[in-house]
Backbone as a chain_set.jsonl record, in Angstrom:
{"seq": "XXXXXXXXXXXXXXXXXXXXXXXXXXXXXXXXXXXXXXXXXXXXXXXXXXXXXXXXXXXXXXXXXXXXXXXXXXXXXXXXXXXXXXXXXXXXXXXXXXXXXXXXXXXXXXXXXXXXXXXXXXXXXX", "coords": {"N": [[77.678, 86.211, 64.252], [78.501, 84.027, 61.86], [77.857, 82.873, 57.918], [78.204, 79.994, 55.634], [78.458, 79.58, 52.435], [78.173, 77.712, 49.832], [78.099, 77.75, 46.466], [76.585, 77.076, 43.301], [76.863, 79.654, 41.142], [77.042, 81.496, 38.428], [76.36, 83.841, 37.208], [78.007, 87.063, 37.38], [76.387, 89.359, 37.479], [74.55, 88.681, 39.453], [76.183, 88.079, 41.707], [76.891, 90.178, 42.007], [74.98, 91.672, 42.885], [74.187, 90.259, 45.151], [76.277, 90.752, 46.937], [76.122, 93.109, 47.213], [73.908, 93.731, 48.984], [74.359, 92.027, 51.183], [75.836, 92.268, 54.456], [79.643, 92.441, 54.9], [80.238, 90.546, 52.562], [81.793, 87.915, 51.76], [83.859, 87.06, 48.462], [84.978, 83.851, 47.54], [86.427, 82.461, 44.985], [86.865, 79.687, 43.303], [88.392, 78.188, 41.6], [88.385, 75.853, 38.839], [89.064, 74.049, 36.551], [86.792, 73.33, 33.599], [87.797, 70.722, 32.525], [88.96, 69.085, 34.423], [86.706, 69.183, 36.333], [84.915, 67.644, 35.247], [86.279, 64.901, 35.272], [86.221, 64.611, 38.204], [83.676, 64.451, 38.437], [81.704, 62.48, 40.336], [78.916, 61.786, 40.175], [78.133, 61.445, 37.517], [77.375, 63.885, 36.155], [78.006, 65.831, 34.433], [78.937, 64.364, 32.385], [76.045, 63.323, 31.437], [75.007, 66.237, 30.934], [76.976, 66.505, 28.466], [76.435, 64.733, 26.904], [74.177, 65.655, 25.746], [71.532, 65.674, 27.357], [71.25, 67.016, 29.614], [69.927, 70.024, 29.996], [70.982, 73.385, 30.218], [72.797, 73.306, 31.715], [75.744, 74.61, 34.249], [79.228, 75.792, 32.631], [78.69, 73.806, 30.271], [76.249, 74.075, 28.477], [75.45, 76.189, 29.348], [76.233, 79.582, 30.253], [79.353, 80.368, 32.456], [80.557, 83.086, 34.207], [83.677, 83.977, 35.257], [84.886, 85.531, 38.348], [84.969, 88.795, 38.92], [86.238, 90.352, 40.51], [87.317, 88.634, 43.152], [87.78, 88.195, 46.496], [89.094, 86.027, 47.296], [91.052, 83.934, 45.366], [90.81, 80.183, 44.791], [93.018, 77.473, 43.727], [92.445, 75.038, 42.586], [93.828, 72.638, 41.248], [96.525, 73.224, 41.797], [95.941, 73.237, 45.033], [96.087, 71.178, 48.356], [92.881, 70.312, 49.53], [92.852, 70.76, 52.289], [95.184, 72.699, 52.384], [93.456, 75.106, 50.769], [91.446, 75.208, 52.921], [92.536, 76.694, 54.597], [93.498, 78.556, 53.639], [91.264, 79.905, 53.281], [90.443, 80.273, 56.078], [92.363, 81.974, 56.82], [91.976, 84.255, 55.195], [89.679, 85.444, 56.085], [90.515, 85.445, 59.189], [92.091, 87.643, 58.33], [90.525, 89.165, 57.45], [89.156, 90.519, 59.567], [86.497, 88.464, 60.162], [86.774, 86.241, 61.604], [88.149, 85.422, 64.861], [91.201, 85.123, 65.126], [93.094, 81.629, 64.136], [94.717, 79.535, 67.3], [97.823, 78.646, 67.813], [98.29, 75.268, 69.455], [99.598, 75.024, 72.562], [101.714, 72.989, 73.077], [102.961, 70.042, 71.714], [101.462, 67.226, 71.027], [103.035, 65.093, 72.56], [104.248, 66.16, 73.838], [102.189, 67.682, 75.451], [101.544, 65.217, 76.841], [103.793, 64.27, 77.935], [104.093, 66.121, 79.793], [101.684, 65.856, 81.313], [101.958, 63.446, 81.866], [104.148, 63.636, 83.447], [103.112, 65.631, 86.167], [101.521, 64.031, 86.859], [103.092, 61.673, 88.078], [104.004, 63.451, 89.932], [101.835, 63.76, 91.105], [100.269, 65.807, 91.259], [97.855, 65.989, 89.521], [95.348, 63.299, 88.957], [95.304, 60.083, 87.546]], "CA": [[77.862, 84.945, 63.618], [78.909, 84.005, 60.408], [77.311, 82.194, 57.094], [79.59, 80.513, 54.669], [77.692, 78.932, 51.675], [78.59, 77.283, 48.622], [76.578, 77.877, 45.659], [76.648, 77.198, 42.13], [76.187, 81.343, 40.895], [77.467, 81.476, 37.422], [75.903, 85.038, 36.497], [78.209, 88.142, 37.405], [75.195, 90.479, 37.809], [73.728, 88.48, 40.354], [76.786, 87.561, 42.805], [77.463, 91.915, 42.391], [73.793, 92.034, 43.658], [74.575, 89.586, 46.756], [77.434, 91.357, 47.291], [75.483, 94.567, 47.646], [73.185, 93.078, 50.224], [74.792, 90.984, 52.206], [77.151, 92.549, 54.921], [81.167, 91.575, 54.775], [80.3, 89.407, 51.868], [83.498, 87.38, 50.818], [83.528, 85.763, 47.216], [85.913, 83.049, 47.225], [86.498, 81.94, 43.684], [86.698, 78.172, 43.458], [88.823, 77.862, 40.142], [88.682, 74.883, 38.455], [88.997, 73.574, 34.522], [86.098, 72.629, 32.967], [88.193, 69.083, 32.224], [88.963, 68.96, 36.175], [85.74, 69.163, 37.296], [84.214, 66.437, 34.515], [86.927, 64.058, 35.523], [85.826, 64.805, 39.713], [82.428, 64.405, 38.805], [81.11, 61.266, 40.91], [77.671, 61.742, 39.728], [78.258, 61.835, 36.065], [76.088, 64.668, 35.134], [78.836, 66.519, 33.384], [78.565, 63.363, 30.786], [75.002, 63.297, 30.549], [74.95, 67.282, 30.179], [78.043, 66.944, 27.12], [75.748, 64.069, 25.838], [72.586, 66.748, 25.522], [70.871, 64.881, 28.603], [70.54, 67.647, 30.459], [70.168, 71.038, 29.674], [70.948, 74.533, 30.965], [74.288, 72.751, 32.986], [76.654, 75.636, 33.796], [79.864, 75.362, 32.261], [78.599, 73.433, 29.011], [75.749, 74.742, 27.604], [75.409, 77.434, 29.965], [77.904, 80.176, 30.714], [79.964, 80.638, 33.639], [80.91, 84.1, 34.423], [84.598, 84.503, 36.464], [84.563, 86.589, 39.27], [86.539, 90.28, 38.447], [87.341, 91.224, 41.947], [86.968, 88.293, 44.364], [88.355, 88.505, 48.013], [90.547, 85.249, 47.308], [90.703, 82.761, 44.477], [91.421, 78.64, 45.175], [93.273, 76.839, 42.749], [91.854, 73.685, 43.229], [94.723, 71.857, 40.355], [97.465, 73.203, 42.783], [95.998, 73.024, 46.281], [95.4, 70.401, 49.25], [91.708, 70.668, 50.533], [93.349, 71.438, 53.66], [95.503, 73.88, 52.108], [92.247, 75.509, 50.223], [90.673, 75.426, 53.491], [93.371, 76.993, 55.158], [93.8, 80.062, 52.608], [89.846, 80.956, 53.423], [90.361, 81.341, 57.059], [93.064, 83.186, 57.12], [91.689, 85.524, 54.546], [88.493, 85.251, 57.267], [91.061, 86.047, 60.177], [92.922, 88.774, 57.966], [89.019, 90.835, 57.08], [88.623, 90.595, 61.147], [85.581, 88.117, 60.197], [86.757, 85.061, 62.476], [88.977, 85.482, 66.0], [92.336, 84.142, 64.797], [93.44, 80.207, 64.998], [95.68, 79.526, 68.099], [98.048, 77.367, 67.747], [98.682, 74.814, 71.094], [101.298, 75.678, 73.389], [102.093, 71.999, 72.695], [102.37, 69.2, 70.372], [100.565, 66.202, 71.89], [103.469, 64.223, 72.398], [105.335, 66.931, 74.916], [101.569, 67.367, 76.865], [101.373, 63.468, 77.004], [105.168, 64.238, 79.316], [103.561, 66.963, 80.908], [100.771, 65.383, 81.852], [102.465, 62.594, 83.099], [105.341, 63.923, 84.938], [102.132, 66.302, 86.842], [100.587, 62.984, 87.585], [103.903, 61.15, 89.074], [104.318, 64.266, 91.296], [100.901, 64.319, 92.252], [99.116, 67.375, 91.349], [96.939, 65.153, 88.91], [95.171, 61.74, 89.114], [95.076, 59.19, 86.573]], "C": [[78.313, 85.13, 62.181], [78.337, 82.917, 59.515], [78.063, 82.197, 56.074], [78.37, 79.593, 53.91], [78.24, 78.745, 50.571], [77.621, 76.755, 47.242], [76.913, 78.151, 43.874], [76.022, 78.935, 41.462], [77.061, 81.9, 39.638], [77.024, 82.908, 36.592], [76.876, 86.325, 37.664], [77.496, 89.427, 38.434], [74.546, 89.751, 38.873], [74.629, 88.467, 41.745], [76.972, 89.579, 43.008], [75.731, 91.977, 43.034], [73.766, 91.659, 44.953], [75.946, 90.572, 47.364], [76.634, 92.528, 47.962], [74.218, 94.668, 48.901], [73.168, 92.642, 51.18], [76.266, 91.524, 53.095], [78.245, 91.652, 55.198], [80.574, 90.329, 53.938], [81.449, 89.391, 51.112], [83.0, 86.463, 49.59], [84.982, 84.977, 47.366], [85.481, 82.229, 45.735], [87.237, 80.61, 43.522], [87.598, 77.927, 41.728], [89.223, 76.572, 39.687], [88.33, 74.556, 36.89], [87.88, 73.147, 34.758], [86.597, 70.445, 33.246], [88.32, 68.364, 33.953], [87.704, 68.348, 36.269], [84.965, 67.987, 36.531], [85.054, 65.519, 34.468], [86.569, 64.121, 37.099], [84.821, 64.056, 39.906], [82.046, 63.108, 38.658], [79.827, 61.088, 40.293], [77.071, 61.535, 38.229], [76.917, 62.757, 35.34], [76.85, 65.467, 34.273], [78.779, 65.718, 32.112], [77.438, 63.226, 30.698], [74.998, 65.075, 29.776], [75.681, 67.577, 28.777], [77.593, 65.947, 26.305], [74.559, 64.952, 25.341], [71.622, 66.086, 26.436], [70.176, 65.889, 29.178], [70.538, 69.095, 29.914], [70.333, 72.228, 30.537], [72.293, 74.154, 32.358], [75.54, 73.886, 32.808], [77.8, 75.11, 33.441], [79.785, 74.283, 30.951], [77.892, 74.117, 28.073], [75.005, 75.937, 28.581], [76.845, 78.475, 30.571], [78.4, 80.164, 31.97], [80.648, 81.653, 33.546], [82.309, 84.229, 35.323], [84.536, 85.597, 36.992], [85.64, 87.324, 38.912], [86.997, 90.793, 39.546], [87.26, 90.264, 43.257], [88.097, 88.178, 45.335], [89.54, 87.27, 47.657], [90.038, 83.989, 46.12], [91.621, 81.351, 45.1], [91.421, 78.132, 44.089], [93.414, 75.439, 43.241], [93.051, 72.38, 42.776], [96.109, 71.942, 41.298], [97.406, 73.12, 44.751], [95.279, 71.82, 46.753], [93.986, 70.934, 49.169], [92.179, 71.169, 51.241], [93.779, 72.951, 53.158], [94.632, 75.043, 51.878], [91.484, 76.499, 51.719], [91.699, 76.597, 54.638], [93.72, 78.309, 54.931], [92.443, 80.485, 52.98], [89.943, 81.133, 54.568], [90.84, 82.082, 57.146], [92.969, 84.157, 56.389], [90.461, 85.861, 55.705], [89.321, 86.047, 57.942], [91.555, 87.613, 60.204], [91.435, 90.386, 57.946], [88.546, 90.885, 58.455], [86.938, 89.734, 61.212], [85.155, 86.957, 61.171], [87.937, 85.88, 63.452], [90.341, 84.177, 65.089], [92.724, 82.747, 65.535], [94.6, 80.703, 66.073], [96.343, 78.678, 68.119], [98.294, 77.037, 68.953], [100.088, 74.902, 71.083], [102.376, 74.602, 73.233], [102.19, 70.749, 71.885], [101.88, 68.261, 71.489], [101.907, 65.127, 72.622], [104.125, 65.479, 73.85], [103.943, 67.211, 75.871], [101.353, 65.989, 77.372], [102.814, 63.777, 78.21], [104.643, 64.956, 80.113], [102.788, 66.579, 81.839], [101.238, 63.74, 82.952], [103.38, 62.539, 83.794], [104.343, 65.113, 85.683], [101.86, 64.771, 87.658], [101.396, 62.474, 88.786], [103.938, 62.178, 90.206], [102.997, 64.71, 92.128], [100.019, 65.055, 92.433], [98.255, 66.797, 90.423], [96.977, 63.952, 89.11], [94.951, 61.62, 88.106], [93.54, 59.303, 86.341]], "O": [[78.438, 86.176, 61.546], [78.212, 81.854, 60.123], [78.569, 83.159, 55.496], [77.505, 79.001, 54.555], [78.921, 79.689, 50.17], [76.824, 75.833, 47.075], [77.363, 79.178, 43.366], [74.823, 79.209, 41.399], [77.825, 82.825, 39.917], [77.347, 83.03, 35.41], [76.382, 86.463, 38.784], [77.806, 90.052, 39.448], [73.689, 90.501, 39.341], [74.076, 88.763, 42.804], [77.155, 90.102, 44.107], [75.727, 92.731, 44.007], [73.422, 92.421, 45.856], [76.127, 90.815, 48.557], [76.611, 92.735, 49.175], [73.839, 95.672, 49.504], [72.289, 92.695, 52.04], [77.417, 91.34, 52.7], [78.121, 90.492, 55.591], [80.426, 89.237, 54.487], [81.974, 90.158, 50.305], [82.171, 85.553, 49.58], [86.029, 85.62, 47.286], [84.46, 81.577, 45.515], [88.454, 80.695, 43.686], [86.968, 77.376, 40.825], [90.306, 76.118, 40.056], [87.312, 74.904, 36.291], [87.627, 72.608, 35.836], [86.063, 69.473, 33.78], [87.801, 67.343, 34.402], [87.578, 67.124, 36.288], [84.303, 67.287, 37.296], [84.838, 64.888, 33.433], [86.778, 62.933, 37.342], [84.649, 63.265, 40.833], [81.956, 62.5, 37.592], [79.7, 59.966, 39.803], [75.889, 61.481, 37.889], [76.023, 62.53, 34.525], [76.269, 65.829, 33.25], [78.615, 66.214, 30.997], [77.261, 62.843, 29.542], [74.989, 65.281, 28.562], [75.327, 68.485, 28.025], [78.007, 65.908, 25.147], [74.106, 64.618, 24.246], [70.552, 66.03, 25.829], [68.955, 65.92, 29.33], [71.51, 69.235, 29.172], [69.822, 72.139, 31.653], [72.506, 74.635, 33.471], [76.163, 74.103, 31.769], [77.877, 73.917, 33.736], [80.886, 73.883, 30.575], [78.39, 74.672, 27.094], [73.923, 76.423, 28.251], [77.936, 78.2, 31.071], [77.516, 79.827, 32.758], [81.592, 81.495, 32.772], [81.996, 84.715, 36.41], [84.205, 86.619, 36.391], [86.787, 86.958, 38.659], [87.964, 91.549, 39.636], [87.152, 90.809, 44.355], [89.262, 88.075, 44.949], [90.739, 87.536, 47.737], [88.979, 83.363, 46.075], [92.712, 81.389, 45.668], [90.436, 78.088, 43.351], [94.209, 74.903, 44.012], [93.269, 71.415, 43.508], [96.739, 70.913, 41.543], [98.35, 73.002, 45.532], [94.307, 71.326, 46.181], [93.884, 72.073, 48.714], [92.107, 72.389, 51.09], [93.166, 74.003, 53.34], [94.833, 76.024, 52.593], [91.137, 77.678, 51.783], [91.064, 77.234, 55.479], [94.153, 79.089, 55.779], [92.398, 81.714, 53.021], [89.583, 82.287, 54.8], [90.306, 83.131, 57.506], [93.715, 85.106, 56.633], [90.668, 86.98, 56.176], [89.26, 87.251, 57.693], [91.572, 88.454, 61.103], [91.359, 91.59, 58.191], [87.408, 91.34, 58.571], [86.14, 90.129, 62.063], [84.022, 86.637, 61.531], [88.574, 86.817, 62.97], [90.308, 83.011, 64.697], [92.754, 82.521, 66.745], [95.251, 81.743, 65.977], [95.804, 77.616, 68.431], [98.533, 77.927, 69.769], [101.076, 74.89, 70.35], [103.578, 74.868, 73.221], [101.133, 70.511, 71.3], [101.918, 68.55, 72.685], [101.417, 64.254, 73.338], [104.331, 64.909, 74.921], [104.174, 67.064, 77.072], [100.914, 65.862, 78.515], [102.641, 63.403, 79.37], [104.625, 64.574, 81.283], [102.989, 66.815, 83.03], [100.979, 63.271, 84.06], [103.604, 61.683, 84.65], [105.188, 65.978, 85.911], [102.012, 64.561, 88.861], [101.046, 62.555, 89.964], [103.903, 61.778, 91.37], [102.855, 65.438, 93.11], [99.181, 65.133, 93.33], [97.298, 67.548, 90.615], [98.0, 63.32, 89.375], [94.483, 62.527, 87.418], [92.991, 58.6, 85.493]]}, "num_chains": 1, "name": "protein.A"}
């Protein structure tokens, strides 16, 4: 099996410790501005933390460490979600961690003919 998790981990020394623990651990590096992510943020805790609200919020008054060697970085300013999501399997497929996507033999619109020139002749029921 496989465990994918997404986890605020802003210290260096700790994700090289998971790393060292955890077999085939992939870091995907999530890159996003500061200004990004406090324009995203639904919850507004980025504006209480830059009012002094909250304390110890990574990325203001706590550091955030970038990762120095991770498996694949996502640039969140230039990619879809999809896209995003799209670049981690196939780094997945590429480290032999997932069985590669397949794509169908057909688009939906050519088994929709298939399926119903089978039916007219018979070898399937409605």
């Amino acid at each position: 099996g496989i465990a994918i998790t997404a986890a605020i981990s802003p210290y260096r020394a700790i994700r090289d410790e998971i790393r060292g623990t955890v077999e085939n651990f992939v870091e995907v590096f999530v890159n996003t501005p500061l200004e990004t992510c406090i324009k995203r943020d639904v919850k507004g805790m980025y504006k209480k933390a830059l009012a002094g609200e909250m304390k110890g919020f990574t990325g203001v008054d706590d550091p955030y460490e970038a990762p120095v060697r991770p498996e694949l970085i996502i640039e969140t300013e230039t990619e879809t979600p999809e896209q995003s999501a799209a670049r981690i399997l196939g780094k997945l497929e590429q480290l032999g961690l997932v069985e590669p996507a397949h794509e169908p033999a057909y688009t939906p619109e050519e088994a929709e003919k298939i399926r119903a020139r089978l039916e007219k002749l018979g070898y399937i029921e409605q």
